[in-house]
Phi, psi and omega in degrees: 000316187235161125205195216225125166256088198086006224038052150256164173266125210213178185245114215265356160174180224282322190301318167298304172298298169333296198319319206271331169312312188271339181263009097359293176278340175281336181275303188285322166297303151329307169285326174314312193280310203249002167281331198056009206282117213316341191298318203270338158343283209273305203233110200280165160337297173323309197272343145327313187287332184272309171323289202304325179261340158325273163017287161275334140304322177264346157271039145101316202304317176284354188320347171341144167299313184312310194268353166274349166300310177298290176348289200300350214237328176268315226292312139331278183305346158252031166260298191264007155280346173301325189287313194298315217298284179340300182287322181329315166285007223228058187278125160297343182295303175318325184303311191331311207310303185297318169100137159018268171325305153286332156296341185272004200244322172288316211268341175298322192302317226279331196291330187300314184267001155303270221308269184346305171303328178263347175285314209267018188278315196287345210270335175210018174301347207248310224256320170266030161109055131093140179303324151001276173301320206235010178277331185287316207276355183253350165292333183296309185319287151349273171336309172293342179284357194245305194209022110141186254250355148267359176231015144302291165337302187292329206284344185291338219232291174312329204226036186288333202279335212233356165262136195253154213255324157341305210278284185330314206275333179284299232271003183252304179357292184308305190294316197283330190292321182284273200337329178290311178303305165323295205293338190294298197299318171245059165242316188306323202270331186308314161326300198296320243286313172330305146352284212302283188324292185303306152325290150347312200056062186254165219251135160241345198320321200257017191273330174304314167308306205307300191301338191292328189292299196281300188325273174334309200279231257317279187344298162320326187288314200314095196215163192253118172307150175248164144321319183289295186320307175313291226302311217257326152287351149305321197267320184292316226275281169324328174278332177294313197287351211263282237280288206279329154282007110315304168296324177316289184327298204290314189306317164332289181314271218310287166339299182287004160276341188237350173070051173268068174226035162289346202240111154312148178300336171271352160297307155344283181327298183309313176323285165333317188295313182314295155005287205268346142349286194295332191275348216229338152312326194253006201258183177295335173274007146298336192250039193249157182260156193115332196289338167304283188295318154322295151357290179286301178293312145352303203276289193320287199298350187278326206273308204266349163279352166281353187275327161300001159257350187241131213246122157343301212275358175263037174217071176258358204253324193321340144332281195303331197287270160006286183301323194267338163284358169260349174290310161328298194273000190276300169317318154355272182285301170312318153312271180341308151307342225259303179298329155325278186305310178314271170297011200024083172246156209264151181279002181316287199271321190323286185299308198286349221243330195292304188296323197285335176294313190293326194236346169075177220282356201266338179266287210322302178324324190313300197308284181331278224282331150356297187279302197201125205253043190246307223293349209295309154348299180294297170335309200280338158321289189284341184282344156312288187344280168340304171281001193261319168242026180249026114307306175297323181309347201257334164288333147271333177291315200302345185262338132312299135300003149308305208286018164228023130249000000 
C-alpha cells in the first residue's frame, strides 16, 4: 500500500490512491448526512476535500511513479464523462420555467464578474506570478464562477498544455476561501433587502409565480434510481468520453491544417462533450434518475484528484490570489446595484443568481430560501443554468486572458 520514496512516505499504486480519493469524499460526506454539523452549512465537503489532499499532497503522499501514472491514465477520461453526466440535468425547456427576468439576473451576474476578472486582472497578474503563469488557471476559475466546480474541472483539462499547477492550485484556494465568505456575507444581507428593494423600486409581483413554476419541475425531476440506471450512466457516460477525444483529435489535425490552431484537441473535446450533454437533456435520458448522484461522484472524485497535484507549498502567491477574488466581488456587487437600479431587481433573486454563479446549483437555494422557502427551486435552476454555460464562458475569458501574456 505505502513505501518510502526519498525518505517520504508515499503511496505505492493507483489502487491505493483511488481508495483513498474516494474514502476521503465519501468519509466527509458521511459526516455531512449523519452529523448534521453546522460547519458543512458555511465550508461544504468539497472544499473540504480540496484542503485534506492539498495537504497531503504537499507531504509527499501522492509523489508515487504509480499514483501520477493513475492520475495521468483517469483523470481526463472521468472528467469528461462527469461534463456528459452533469449536463444530462440541464433541459433548457425547464430552465425556461425561470423566465426572461431571471435569466437576465443570472447572466447580469455571470457578465459582472466577468468584468470584474478582467479590468482586476492587469492590476495583479504580476504579483501573483505573472500572466504567463495564471491566465489559464483565472479562466478555471471563472468558469467556476458562472457554473461551479465541474467546470472549474473541464477547464484544468481545455488549457491543460498552459496550465501551471501552483496557479491552479492558488486560484482553488482563491474559490474556497470567497466562497466560504460570500455566502456568510449574503445570508447577512438578507436584513438589507427592504433597503435594497426601495432603493431599487424592484418589481417582486411575479416571483411566487416563478418559484412555484421552478418548484414543480425540480420536484418532478425526483425519481428513485435502479442498478440498471447507474449501470447504463456509467456506460453512457464512459463511451461519450472514448468517443468524443477521438473525435476531438481528428477535428483538431483538420483545424490545424486550415490553420485554426488556436483550438486544442481538448478544447475540441468539451465542446463536444458539451454539446452533446445539452442534446441529449433534452431526449428521454435527461429525465432518467440517478443523474444527481452520478454527478456527485464524478465530480467528488475529479475535484480530488486535481487537489492531489496541488501543493501548499505552491500557494505562497495565495494572498495576493484572495485579494484579487473580493476585489472581483467587490466590482460585482457595485455593477449589480448599478443593474439593480436600471432594471429593478430585488436583492432576492440578485443574491441567488451571485450564490448560484460562485456556488452552483447545491448553494443557491441556502440564500433563496433565506428569504422565502417557496424560492428553493429557483436556486436550483440557476444553478443548472451556470453548469450549462459555464465551459463556454470559462473557454472565452481564456482567450481573453491570454492576449497579457
Amino acid at each position: 500500500m505505502f513505501t518510502f520514496e526519498n525518505g517520504s512516505l508515499v503511496v505505492a499504486n493507483g489502487l491505493t490512491y483511488i481508495a483513498i480519493l474516494m474514502f476521503v469524499a465519501g468519509g466527509l460526506m458521511f459526516l455531512q448526512r449523519t452529523t448534521k454539523w453546522k460547519v458543512f452549512d458555511i465550508v461544504p465537503p468539497l472544499v473540504w476535500i480540496y484542503v485534506l489532499h492539498m495537504i497531503l499532497c504537499t507531504l509527499g503522499i501522492y509523489e508515487s511513479d504509480a499514483v501520477k501514472a493513475t492520475y495521468s491514465g483517469f483523470k481526463n477520461n472521468l472528467l469528461y464523462a462527469m461534463i456528459f453526466v452533469m449536463l444530462l440535468r440541464c433541459d433548457f425547456r425547464k430552465l425556461l420555467k425561470l423566465g426572461p427576468r431571471m435569466f437576465a439576473i443570472f447572466l447580469g451576474c455571470s457578465l459582472t464578474l466577468g468584468i470584474g476578472t478582467i479590468i482586476a486582472y492587469p492590476v495583479f497578474m504580476n504579483s501573483m506570478g505573472g500572466a504567463e503563469k495564471t491566465w489559464a488557471a483565472v479562466a478555471a476559475l471563472y468558469a467556476s464562477w458562472v457554473g461551479g466546480s465541474g467546470n472549474m474541472a473541464a477547464m484544468e483539462v481545455v488549457f491543460e498544455k498552459y496550465m501551471d499547477y501552483g496557479s491552479y492550485g492558488a486560484a482553488l484556494a482563491l474559490d474556497t476561501v470567497c466562497y466560504s465568505v460570500w455566502i456568510a456575507l449574503l445570508l447577512l444581507a438578507v436584513k438589507f433587502a427592504p433597503k435594497w428593494n426601495a432603493i431599487c423600486k424592484a418589481d417582486t409581483s411575479k416571483l411566487d409565480a416563478v418559484a412555484e413554476a421552478a418548484n414543480k419541475e425540480v420536484a418532478g425531476a425526483k425519481k428513485q434510481a435502479t442498478a440498471a440506471d447507474w449501470i447504463f450512466l456509467f456506460g453512457i457516460s464512459l463511451l461519450v468520453s472514448a468517443v468524443t477525444q477521438w473525435l476531438g483529435g481528428v477535428i483538431n489535425t483538420w483545424l490545424v491544417s486550415i490553420g485554426l490552431d488556436m483550438f486544442g484537441a481538448s478544447t475540441v473535446t468539451t465542446i463536444l462533450v458539451t454539446i452533446l450533454g445539452l442534446i441529449c437533456a433534452v431526449t428521454p435520458m435527461g429525465k432518467m434518475a440517478g443523474v444527481e448522484e452520478m454527478s456527485s461522484v464524478y465530480l467528488y472524485l475529479v475535484v480530488s484528484m486535481l487537489a492531489s497535484r496541488a501543493s501548499l507549498v505552491d500557494l505562497i502567491s495565495a494572498p495576493m490570489w484572495v485579494v484579487y477574488g473580493f476585489v472581483i466581488l467587490v466590482v460585482h456587487v457595485v455593477l449589480m446595484f448599478v443593474l439593480s437600479k436600471v432594471f429593478k431587481w430585488d436583492l432576492c433573486m440578485v443574491s441567488t443568481a451571485s450564490l448560484a454563479n460562485i456556488g452552483g446549483s447545491a448553494s443557491a437555494p441556502i440564500v433563496a430560501t433565506a428569504y422565502n422557502p417557496n424560492f428553493a427551486g429557483i436556486g436550483v435552476l440557476m444553478g443548472v443554468l451556470g453548469a450549462a454555460v459555464g465551459n463556454f464562458f470559462g473557454i472565452g475569458m481564456g482567450y481573453i486572458l491570454q492576449l497579457f501574456a
